[in-house]
N, C-alpha and C positions, 0 to 999 in steps of 0.2 A: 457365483450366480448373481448375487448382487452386484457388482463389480458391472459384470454386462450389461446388468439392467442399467445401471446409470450411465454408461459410454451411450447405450443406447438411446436414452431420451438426451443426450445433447444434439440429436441430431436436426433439429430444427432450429439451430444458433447459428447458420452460415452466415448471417452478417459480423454478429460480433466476435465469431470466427477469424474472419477474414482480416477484421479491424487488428487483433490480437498479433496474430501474426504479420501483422505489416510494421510492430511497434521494432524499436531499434534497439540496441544495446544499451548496457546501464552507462551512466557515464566514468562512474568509476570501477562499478563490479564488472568491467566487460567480461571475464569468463564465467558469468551466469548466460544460462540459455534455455530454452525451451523444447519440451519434446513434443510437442504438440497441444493444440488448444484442448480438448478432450483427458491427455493421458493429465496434464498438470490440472481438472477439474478436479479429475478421480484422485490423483495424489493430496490435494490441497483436501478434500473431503475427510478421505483414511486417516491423513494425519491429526487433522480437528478431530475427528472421532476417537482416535485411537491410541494414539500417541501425545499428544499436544496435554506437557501438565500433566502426566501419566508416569507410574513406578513400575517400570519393566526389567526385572532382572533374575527372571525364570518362568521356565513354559509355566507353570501354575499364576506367574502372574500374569503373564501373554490371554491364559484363559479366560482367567478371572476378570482381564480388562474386557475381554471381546467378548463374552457371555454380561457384564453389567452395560457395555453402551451402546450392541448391536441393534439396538431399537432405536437411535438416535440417528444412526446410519439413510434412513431412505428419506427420512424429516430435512437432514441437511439437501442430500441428494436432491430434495425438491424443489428447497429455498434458495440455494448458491447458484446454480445457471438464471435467476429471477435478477439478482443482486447484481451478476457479473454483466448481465443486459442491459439494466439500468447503468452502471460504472460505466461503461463503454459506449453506450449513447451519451453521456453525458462527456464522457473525455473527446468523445469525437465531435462533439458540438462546441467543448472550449475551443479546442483544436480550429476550428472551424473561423472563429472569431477572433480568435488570435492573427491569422491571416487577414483578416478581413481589416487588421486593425497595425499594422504595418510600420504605419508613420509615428506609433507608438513605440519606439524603438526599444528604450529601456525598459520601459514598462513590459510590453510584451518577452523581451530576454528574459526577464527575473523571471514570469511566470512559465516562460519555456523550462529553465532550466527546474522550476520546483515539480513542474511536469514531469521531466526526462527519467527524475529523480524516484518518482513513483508507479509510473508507467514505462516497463521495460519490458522485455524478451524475456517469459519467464515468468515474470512481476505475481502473476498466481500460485505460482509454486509456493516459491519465499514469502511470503507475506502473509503471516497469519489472519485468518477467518476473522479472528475479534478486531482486527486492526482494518480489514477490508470492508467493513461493515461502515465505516467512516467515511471513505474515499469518496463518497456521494456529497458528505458535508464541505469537505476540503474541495470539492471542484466545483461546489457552490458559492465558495467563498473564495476561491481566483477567480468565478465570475464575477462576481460582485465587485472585486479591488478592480478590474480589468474596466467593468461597466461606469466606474466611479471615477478612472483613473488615477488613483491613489496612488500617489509616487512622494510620499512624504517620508522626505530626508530622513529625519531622527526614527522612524518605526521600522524603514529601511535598513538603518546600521544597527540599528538592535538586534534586528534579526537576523541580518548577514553577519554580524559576530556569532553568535551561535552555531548557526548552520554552518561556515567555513571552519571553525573549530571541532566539531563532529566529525565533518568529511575530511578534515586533514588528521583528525585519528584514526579511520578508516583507512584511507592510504597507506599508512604506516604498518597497518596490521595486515596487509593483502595476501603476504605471504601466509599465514594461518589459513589450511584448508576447514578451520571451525568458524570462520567470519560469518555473521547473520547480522549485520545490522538491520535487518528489517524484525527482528525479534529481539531488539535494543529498545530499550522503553524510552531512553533518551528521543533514539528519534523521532518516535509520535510524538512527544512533548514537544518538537520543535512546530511540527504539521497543528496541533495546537496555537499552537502562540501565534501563527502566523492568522489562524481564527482570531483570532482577541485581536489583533491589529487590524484587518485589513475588515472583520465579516462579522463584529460586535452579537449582530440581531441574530444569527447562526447558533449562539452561544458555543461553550468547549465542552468535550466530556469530562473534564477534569476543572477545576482550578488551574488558571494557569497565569505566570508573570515571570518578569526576569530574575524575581530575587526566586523564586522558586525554581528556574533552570538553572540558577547557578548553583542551589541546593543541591536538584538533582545531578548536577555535574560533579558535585563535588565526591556525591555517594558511589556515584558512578567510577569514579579515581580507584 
């Protein structure tokens, strides 16, 4: 019953609907894909509620989880089509200016591809709630480096070492049908740090610098 009720009230989201499904494939994960803007709300919901950070390994504990957080259930239900509204007006307005801004050529690549990277086919399903609640700040903060034109060399290589070292671990690992790097803490550290370079006034939800992603790299090992 619940379940319904929430397929039901996404029914006034046909723009960000639309936007949703028009986004393209991951660049690396291409066999991620989407069942639909509505069915990966309800999935991305259940799981924050129910699953997500939860000890399941007997109907007593199946109970016991869905009798302690079923009250949490319509609260989400209320606030994540709000969220995904916002995200999506906002990606479709970088989106917007990125074209607009053309002659920018490198500039606009890097922030294409940090785009493609987070906005994909799917991209609701996988990506946890806590980490989706961000995506507002990080696409304020491609605004900004975008608006600013910030294409300074050395915060550049700093970052693209990172990042190409992540995604070339990725790669390697595609074969594993357990791959989530969107549920890698590494990665959000990286969507971080590119805050601390490019969108200072933004600030990070973390602490963030290179000697600490090389920390976390290392824990990460």
């Amino acid at each position: 019953k619940e379940c319904q009720y929430i397929l039901k009230s996404l029914a006034g989201t046909a723009k960000t609907q639309l936007s949703y499904n028009q986004l393209l494939a991951h660049p690396v994960l291409k066999q991620r894909s989407s069942v639909s803007y509505k069915e990966d709300v309800l999935h991305l919901i259940l799981y924050s509620v129910f699953v997500e950070n939860k000890s399941i390994r007997s109907q007593a504990d199946f109970e016991t989880v869905l009798h302690d957080n079923k009250a949490q259930l319509m609260l989400l239900s209320h606030e994540t089509p709000l969220l995904l509204v916002e995200i999506m007006e906002a990606y479709a307005d970088l989106a917007r200016q990125l074209g607009l801004k053309s002659s920018l050529s490198e500039l606009v690549a890097d922030i294409e591809t940090q785009l493609q990277h987070l906005f994909y086919q799917g991209f609701i399903r996988y990506i946890p709630y806590q980490q989706l609640q961000h995506l507002p700040r990080y696409l304020k903060a491609m605004a900004y480096r975008l608006d600013k034109r910030d294409m300074n060399p050395a915060k550049n290589q700093e970052l693209k070492r990172y990042w190409f070292r992540f995604w070339k671990g990725v790669k390697k690992e595609l074969e594993s049908d357990s791959l989530y790097p969107e549920r890698d803490h590494f990665r959000w550290l990286l969507e971080e740090f590119s805050v601390s370079l490019y969108a200072q006034q933004l600030k990070t939800s973390i602490p963030i610098s290179a000697k600490r992603l090389e920390a976390a790299w290392d824990i990460r090992k």
